[in-house]
C-alpha positions as CSV (number, residue, x, y, z in Angstrom):
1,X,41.8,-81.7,-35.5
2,X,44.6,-82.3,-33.1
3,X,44.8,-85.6,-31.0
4,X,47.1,-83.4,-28.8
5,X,44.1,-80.8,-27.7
6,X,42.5,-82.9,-25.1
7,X,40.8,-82.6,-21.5
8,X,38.8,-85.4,-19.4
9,X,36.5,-84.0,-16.6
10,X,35.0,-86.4,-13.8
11,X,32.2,-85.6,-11.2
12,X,30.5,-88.0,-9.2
13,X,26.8,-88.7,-9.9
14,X,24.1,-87.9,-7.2
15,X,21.2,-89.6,-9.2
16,X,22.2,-92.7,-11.5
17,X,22.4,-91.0,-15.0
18,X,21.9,-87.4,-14.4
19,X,24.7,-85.7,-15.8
20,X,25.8,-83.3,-12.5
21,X,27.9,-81.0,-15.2
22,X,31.1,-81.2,-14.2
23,X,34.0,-78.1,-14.6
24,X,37.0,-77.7,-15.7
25,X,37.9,-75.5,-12.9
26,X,37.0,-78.1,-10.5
27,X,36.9,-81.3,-12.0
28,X,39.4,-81.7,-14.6
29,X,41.7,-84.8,-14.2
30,X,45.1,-85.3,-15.6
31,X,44.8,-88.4,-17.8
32,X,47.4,-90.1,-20.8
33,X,46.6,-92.7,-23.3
34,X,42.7,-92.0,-23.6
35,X,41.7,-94.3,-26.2
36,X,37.1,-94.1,-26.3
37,X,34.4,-96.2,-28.1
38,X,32.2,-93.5,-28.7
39,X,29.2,-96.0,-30.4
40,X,28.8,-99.7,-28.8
41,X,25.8,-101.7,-28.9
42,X,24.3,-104.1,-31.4
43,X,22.7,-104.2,-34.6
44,X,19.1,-105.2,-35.1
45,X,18.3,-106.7,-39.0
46,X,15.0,-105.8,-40.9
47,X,15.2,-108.8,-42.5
48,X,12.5,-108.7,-44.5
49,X,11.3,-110.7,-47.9
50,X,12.6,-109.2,-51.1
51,X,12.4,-110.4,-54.3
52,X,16.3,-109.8,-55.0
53,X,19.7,-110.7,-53.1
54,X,21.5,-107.7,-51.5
55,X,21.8,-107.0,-48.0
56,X,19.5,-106.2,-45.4
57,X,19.4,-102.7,-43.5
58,X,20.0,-102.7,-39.5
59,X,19.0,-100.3,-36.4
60,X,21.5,-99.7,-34.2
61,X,20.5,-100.8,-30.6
62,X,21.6,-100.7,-26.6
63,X,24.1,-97.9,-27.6
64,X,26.7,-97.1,-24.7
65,X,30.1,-95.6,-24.7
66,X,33.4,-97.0,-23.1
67,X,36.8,-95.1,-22.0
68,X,39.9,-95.8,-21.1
69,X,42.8,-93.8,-20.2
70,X,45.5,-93.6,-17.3
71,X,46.5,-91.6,-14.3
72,X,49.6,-91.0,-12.5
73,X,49.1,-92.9,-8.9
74,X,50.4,-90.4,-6.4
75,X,48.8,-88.8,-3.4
76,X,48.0,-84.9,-3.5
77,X,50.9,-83.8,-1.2
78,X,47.8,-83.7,1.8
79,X,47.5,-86.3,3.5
80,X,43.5,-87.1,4.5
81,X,42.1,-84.4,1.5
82,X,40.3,-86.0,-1.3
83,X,41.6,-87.0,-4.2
84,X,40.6,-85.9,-7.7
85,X,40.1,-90.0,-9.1
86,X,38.6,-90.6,-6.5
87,X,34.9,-90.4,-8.1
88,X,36.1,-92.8,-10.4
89,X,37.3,-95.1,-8.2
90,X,34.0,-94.6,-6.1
91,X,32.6,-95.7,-9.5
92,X,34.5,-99.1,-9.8
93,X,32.6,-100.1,-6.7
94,X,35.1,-98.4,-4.4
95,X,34.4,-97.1,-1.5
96,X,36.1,-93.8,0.3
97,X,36.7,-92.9,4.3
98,X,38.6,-90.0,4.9
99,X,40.6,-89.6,7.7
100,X,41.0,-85.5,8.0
101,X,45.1,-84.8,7.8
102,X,45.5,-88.5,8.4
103,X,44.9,-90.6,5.5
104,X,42.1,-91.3,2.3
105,X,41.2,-95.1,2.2
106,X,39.6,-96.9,-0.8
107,X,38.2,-100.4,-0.5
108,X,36.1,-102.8,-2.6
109,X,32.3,-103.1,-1.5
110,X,29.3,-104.9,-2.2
111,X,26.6,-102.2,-1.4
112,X,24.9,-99.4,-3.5
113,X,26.7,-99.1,-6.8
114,X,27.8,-94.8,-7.3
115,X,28.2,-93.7,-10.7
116,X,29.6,-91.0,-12.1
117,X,29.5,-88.6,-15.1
118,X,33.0,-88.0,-17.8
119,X,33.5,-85.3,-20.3
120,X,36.0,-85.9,-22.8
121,X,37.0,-82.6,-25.4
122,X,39.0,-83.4,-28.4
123,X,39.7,-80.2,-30.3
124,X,36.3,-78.7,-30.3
125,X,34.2,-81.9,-29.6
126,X,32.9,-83.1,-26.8
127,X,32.0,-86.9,-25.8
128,X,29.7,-87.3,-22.9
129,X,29.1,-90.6,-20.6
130,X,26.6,-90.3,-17.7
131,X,25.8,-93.0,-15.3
132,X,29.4,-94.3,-15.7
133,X,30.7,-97.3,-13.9
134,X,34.1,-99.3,-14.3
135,X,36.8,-101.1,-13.2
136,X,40.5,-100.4,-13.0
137,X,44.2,-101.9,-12.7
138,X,46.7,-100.7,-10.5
139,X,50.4,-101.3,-12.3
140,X,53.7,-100.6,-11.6
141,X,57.2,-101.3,-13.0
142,X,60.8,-101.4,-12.0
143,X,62.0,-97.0,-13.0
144,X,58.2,-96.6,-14.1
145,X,55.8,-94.0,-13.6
146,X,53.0,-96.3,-11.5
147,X,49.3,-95.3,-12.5
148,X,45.7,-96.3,-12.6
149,X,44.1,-97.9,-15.4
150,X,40.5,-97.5,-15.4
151,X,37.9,-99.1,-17.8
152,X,34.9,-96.6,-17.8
153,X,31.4,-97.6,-19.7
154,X,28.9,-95.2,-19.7
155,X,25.1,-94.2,-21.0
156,X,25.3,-93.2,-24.4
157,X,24.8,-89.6,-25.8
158,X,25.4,-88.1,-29.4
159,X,28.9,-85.9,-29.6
160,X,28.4,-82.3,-29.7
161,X,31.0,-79.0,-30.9
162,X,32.4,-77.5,-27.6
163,X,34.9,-75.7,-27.5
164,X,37.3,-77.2,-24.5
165,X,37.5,-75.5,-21.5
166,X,40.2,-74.0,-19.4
167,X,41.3,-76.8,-16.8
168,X,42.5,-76.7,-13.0
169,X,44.7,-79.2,-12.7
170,X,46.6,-77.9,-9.3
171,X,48.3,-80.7,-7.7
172,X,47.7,-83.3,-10.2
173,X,50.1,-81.6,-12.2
174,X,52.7,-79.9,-9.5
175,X,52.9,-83.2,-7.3
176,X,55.8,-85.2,-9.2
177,X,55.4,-88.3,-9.7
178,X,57.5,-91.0,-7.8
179,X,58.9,-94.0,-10.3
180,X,59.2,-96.7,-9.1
181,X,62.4,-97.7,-7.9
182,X,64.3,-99.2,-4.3
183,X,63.8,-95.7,-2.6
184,X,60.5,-94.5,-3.8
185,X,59.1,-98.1,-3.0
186,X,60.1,-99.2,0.0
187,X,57.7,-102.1,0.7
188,X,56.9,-105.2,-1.2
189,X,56.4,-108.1,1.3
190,X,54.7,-111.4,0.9
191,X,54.0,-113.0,4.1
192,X,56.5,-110.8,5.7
193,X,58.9,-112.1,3.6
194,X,60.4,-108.9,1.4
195,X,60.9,-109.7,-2.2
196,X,62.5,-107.7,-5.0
197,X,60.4,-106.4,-7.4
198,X,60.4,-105.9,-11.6
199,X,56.7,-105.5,-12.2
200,X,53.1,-105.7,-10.1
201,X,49.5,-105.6,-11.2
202,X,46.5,-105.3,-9.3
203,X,43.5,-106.1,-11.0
204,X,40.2,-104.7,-9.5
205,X,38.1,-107.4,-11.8
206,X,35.1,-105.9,-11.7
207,X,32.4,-107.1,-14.3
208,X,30.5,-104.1,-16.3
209,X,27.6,-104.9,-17.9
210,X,25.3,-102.9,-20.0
211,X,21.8,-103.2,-19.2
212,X,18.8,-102.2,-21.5
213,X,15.6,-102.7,-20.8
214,X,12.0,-101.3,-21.6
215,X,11.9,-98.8,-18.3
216,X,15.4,-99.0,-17.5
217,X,18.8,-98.3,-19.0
218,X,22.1,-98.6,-16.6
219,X,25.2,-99.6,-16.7
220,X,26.1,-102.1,-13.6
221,X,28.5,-104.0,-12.0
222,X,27.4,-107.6,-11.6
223,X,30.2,-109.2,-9.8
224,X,34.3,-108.7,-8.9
225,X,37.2,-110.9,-8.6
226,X,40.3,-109.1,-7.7
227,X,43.2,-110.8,-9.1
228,X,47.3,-110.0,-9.0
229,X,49.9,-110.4,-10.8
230,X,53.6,-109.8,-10.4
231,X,57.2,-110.7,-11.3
232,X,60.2,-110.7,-8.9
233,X,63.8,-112.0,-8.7
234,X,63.6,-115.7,-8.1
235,X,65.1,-115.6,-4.2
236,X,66.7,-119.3,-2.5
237,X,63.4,-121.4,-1.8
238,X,64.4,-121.3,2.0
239,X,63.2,-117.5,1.4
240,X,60.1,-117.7,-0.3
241,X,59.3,-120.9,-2.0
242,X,56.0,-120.2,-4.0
243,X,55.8,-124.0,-5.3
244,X,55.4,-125.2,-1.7
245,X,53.0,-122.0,-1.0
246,X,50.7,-122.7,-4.2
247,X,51.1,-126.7,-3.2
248,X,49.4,-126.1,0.4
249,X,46.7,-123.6,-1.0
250,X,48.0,-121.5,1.8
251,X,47.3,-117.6,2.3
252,X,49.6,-114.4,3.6
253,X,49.3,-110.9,4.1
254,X,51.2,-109.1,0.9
255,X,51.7,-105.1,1.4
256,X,52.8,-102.9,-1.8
257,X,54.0,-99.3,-0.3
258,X,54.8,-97.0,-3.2
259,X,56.1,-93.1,-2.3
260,X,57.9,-91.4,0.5
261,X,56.9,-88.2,2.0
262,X,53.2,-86.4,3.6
263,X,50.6,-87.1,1.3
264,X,52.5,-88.4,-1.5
265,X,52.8,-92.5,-0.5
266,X,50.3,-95.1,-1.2
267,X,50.0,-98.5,0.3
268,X,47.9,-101.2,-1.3
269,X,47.0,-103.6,1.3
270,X,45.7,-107.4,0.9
271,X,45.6,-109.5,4.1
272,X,45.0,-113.1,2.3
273,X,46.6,-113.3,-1.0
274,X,46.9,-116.9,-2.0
275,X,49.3,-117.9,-4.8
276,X,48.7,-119.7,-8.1
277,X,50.5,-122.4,-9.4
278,X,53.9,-121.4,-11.0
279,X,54.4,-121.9,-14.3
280,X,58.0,-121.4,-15.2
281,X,61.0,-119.4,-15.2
282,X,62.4,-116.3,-17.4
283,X,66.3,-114.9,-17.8
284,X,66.6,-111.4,-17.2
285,X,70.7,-109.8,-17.9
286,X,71.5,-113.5,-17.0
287,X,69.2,-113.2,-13.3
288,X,66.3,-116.1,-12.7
289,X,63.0,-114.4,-12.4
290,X,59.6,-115.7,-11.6
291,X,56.1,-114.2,-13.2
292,X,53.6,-115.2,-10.5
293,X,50.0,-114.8,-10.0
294,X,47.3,-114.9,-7.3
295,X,44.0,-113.7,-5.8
296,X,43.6,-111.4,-2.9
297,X,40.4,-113.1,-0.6
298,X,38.9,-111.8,1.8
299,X,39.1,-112.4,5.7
300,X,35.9,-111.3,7.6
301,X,32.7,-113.0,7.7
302,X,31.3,-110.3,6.0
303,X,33.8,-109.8,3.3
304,X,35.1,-106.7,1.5
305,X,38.5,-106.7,3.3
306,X,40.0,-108.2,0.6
307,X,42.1,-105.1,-0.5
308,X,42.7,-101.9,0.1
309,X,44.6,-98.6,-1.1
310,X,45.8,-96.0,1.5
311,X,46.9,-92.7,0.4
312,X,48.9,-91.1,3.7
């Protein structure tokens, strides 16, 4: 077997669990670094009386499956067509408005959880989750390629020999990416206040846990607490002075705009981030830098505003 011969397919879920058989003509996403669990749970002991020592034999129980991989963030060169992740981030707990030729906005909620089914080939096997829900990390670093990383766990099914289909990929794989750099990302802003940038992460924090029960096996999200992280060339504290910031447990709008061009830029939006306490200093090529962290919060009465990512 070759680790090289792989293909990850994705399609939304219209029951919970109810694998919707997705296609590699129409649902094939273009993933790197796919690392899978293919057998979590729990083991039960038989621990029954014997009249010798040796060990005691087990049942394997609340069996799931988790994922992980990465994908390239970048628009689809359309702006307002759907995306291919975006049943996956519609499974994080996501939710999607398309705005036809205009823009695709994603945004946390706290309403119906969707799920989602993933097929994962590896040279002649196949892995199957249904009723799949996650969470996911947006990163991005100074000449880097940005990308998603999600955190799938799914229902749990035995492996089967398939043979792996023939893939669409289309503008996943035509659409070059964007690195990150000063032209390609021309917006990072805290408070209004632009600020030069080494490395970002956005954490969606959602919490996946595997629920078993006698009627009732699903895979839910219980909670989420969005969290960021970010690193950035120390600037005079009559610029941006984080101390005094984290001090007055103040808040301020920060705006990440990665990509230049129709359909190809991405803005990730969070109206109230407020910053942590610092905790030091690090020496980059001689230059002061800070590592910083935070938590986007929400602004409305009803919550959910918290953060947002607009592909235009």
């Amino acid at each position: 077997m070759f680790m090289r011969l792989q293909a990850l397919l994705v399609k939304a879920e219209v029951t919970y669990g109810t694998d919707p058989v997705p296609t590699g003509a129409a649902n094939a996403i273009l993933a790197q670094n796919v690392k899978i669990s293919p057998m979590k749970g729990s083991d039960v002991k038989r621990d029954y009386d014997r009249p010798y020592f040796s060990a005691a034999p087990t049942i394997p129980v609340g069996l799931h499956m988790s994922i992980s991989f990465e994908i390239e963030l970048k628009g689809n060169g359309a702006a307002g067509t759907a995306l291919a992740f975006g049943p996956l981030l519609r499974a994080c707990k996501w939710a999607q408005v398309l705005v036809a030729s205009t823009s695709v906005t994603y945004t946390p909620h706290s309403g119906t959880q969707e799920s989602c089914t993933i097929y994962w080939y590896l040279d002649g096997q196949l892995y199957k989750l249904v009723g799949v829900r996650g969470t996911f990390t947006y990163k991005l670093n100074a000449l880097g390629i940005p990308v998603l990383a999600f955190e799938m766990t799914g229902l749990w099914a035995a492996p089967s020999t398939v043979a792996i289909p023939t893939v669409t990929l289309g503008t996943q794989l035509s659409q070059i990416p964007q690195v990150a750099s000063s032209a390609n990302t021309p917006t990072f802003t805290y408070g209004g206040t632009a600020l030069i940038l080494r490395s970002f992460e956005f954490n969606a924090g959602a919490e996946v846990k595997p629920r078993f029960l006698v009627g009732k096996e699903e895979i839910i999200i219980t909670n989420a607490e969005e969290s960021i992280k970010f690193t950035i060339e120390t600037p005079p504290l009559a610029t941006f002075n984080p101390i005094a910031v984290a001090a007055a447990a103040s808040t301020a709008a920060m705006v990440l705009v990665h990509g230049t061009g129709a359909g190809k830029i991405c803005t990730l939006n969070m109206p109230a981030v407020q910053i942590a306490r610092p905790e030091g200093f690090d020496d980059q090529d001689g230059i002061v830098e800070m590592a910083l962290t935070g938590m986007p919060l929400p602004v409305a009465a009803a919550g959910n505003d918290q953060a947002s990512l607009v592909f235009t």
